[in-house]
N, C-alpha and C positions, 0 to 999 in steps of 0.2 A: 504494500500500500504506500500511499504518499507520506504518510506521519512515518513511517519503517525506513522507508528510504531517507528524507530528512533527518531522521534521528540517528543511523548509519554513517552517516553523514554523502549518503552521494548523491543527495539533491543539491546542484548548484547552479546559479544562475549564469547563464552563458556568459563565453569570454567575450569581453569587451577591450578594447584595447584603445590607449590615445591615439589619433591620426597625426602625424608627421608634420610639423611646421612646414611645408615648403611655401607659403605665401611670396609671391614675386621670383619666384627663381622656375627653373625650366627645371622639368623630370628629369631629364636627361643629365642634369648640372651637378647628381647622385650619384653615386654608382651601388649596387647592391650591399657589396659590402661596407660602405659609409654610412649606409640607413641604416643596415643593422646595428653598426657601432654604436651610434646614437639613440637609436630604439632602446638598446642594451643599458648603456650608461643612464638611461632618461629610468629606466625600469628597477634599478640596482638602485638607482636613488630616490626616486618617487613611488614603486609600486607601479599599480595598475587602475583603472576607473570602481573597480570592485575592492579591490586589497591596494588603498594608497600608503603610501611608507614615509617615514618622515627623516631625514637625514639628519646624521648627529649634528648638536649646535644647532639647529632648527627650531625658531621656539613658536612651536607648532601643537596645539592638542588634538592627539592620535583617536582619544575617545570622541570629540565632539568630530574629528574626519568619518573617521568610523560610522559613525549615523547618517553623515549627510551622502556619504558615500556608496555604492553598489547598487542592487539592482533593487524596485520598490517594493518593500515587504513590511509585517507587524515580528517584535519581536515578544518574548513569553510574556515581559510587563504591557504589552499591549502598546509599547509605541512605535512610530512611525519612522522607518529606514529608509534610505535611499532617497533621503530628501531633494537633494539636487535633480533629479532624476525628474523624480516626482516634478518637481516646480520651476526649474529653471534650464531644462538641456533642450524642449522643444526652442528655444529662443539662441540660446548660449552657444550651445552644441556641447559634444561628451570634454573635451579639451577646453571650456571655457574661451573659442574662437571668436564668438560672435556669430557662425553660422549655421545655427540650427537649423532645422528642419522650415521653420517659419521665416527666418531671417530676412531671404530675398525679398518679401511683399512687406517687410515694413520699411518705414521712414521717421526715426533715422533705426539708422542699423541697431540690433543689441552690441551690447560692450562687449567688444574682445580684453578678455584680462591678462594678455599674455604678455604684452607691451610694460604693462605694471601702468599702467594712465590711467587715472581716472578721474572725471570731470568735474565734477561738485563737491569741492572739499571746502573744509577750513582751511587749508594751510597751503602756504606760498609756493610760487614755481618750483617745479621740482622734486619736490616732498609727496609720502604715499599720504596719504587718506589716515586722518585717526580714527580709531572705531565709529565714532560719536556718528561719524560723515555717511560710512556705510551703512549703519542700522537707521541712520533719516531715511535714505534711499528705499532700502528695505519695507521701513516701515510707511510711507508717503506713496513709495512708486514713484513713477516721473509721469507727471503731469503733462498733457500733449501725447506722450508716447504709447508703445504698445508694453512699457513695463508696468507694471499694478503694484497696488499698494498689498503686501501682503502682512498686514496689521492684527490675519487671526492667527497668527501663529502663537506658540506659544513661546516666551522667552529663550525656551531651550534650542526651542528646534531653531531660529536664528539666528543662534551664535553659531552651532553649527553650520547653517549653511554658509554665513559668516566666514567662520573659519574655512572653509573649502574655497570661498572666493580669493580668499590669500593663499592658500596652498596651488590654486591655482595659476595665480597670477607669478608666486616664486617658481613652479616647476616652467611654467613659459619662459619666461625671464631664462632664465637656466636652458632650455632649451634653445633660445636665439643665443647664449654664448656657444654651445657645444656644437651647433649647426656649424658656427662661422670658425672654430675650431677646426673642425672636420672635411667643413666643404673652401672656404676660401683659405684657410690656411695652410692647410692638407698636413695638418697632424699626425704625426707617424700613431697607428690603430694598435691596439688600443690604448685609449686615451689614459693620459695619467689621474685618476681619479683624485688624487689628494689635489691636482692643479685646479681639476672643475670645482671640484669643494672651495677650495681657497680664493680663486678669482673671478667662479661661477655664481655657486650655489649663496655662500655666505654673505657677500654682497647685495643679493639679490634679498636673502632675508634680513638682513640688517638694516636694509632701506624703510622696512615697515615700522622698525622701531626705531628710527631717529628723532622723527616728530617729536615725541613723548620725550626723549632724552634733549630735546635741544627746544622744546615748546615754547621758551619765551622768545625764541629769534624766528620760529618756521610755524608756530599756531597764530592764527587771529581768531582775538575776542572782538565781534562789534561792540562798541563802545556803548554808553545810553545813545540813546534816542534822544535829541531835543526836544522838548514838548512844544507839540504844534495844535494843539485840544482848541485854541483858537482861531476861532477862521482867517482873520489877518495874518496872524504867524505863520498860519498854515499857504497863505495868500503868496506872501512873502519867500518865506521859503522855494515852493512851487518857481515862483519868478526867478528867483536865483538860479535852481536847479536847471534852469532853461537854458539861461544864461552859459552854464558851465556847460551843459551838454551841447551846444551849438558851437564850443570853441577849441580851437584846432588841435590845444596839448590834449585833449581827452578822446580824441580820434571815436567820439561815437557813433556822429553824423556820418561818416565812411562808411560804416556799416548798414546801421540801421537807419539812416536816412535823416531828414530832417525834421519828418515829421511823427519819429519813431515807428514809420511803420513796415521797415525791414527791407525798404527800398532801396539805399545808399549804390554809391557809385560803383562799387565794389562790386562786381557781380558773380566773380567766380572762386568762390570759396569753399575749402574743403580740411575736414580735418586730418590730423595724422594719419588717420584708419584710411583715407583716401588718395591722399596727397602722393601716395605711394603709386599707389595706380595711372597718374600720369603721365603723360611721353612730352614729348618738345610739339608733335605733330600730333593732328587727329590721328592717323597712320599709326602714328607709334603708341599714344593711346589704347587704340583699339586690338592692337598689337600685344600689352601689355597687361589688357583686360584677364588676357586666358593664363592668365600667371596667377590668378584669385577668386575663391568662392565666388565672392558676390560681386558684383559690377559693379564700376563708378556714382558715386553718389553724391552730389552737391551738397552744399552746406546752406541754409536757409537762416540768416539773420533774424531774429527774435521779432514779428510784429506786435508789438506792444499794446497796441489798442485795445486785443483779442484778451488780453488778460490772461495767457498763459503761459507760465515761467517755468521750465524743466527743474530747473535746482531752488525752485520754491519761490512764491508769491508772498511771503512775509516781509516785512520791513528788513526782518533782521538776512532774510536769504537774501536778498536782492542787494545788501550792503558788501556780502562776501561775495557777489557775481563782480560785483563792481571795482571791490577791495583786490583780490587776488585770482580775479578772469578764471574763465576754465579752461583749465588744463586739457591738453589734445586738439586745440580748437583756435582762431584767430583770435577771439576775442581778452586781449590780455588784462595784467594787473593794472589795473589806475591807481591802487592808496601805495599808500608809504610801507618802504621796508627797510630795515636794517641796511644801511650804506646807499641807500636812496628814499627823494625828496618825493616821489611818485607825483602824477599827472594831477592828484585832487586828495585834500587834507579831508581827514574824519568829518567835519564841517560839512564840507564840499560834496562828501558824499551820500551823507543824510540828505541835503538839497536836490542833490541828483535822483534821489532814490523817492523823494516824494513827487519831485517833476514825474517820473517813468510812472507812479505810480495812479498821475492825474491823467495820464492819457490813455486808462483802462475805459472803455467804455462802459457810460453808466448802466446798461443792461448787461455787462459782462461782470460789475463789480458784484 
């Protein structure tokens, strides 16, 4: 019976395997045994989509991976496994790509995590995401898009998936060093393993926790809010806010137009996930396409009027869009950072931030 075989243990859920980075590079640019190499090295130190592994010096929880990880099942306590499976790979894909099965029909694409980018943080260029940023995302969805807010879960099951979207994003990471390793360096095979540990893998997780270790130079706090409870003040402000956004150090007009509504001069914009996909020529573009899942995708400027903000509609999200841009994307940092005066002071951007915010339409507000 099925309970004898499971309990035997030779009920298992089919192999599953991660799919091969080669995004932009030609098949051919492989050779058999170079995929192996890397397939090998990627497996010895991450596991597999069912049995993930966590490398030593990894500060990774094996128990919360373990749950979100392998194929969707209950287990004796009656909770829910394979979480990622379950909720995020039709979108994701098994490797955290971005190209699941759903991928090509939306707009914009799901997050590829493999890059280690990702858009809507508190913290400055460069820096990963403090938890706080991921469980918003998580817990909100992204507004406009085809991600949901997935607010019924339960605390547990969040951190786990949580934790898997870091594990995934370190084994990518890790995997585009070992690629470039292999294929453009031509690494004599097999690979020295204590080198990918040391200049691969540790790096790659060390990047998650610098935030936190260096959080008064790489996290923003919005500051208060100036009280604008008055309609003058609020008046005022508003005027200001126009002010600054219609001038040339704050390069918003470029984008999104003058009259914020996503129009600006700028018309061919694209993020990093895209920007790849380019050639010099349509020809070479097109050319280039069949080097990637999904096809070329533009970038579409925020129209403001509509009232809907990916990285959040609050006073205080729309400070940190403003504050330290998102990552992956043209749209940069305007406030201040450590060893720079940035395009518009804490002030300036409360002003901004109430301007963007008057030109919601009153049936959208």
């Amino acid at each position: 019976s099925f309970v004898a075989l499971a309990a035997a243990g030779c009920w298992r859920s089919p192999s599953v395997e991660f799919p091969l980075n080669l995004e932009g590079r030609a098949s051919e640019a492989i050779t058999a045994q170079q995929a192996a190499a890397v397939r090998q090295t990627l497996a010895e130190l991450f596991g597999t989509p069912n049995e993930p592994r966590v490398p030593e010096g990894v500060a990774l929880d094996r128990e919360l991976l373990a749950w979100a990880a392998g194929a969707v099942a209950g287990d004796a306590q009656g909770r829910q496994r394979g979480l990622f499976r379950r909720h995020c790979v039709t979108c994701h894909g098994t490797a955290g790509d971005g190209a699941g099965p759903a991928a090509a029909v939306l707009e914009p694409y799901p997050r590829d995590y493999r890059n280690g980018i990702f858009k809507y943080t508190s913290t400055r260029a460069g820096a990963k995401p403090v938890p706080r940023d991921l469980e918003r995302v998580l817990y909100r969805g992204i507004q406009g898009t085809a991600m949901p807010s997935f607010a019924h879960l339960k605390p547990e099951e969040s951190a786990a998936l949580l934790e898997y979207v870091r594990y995934l994003s370190i084994r990518g990471e890790t995997e585009l060093f070992v690629l470039q390793q292999v294929i453009d360096e031509q690494s004599p095979l097999p690979l020295d393993m204590q080198a990918v540990m040391e200049d691969g893998v540790l790096p790659a997780a060390e990047s998650w926790l610098m935030p936190q270790r260096r959080a008064a130079e790489l996290i923003v706090e919005p500051p208060p809010r100036p009280p604008v409870e008055r309609p003058d003040v609020l008046a005022a402000s508003v005027a200001k806010g126009r002010q600054l956004y219609l001038a040339k150090e704050s390069q918003c007009v470029k984008c999104h137009g003058s009259d914020g509504d996503g129009n600006g001069e700028e018309k061919e914009l694209y993020d990093d996930w895209n920007k790849r996909k380019l050639g010099t020529t349509p020809e070479e573009t097109a050319a280039r396409a069949q080097l990637f899942k999904l096809p070329l995708q533009r970038l579409r400027p925020r129209d403001f009027r509509q009232g809907v903000f990916h990285g959040g509609a609050g006073p205080a999200d729309l400070y940190l869009r403003i504050c330290v841009g998102i990552k992956g994307t043209p749209m940069p940092a305007a406030g201040p950072a450590p060893g720079s005066q940035g395009a518009l002071n804490p002030d300036e951007i409360w002003n901004v931030v109430d301007y963007v915010r008057s030109l919601v339409k009153e049936s959208e507000k």
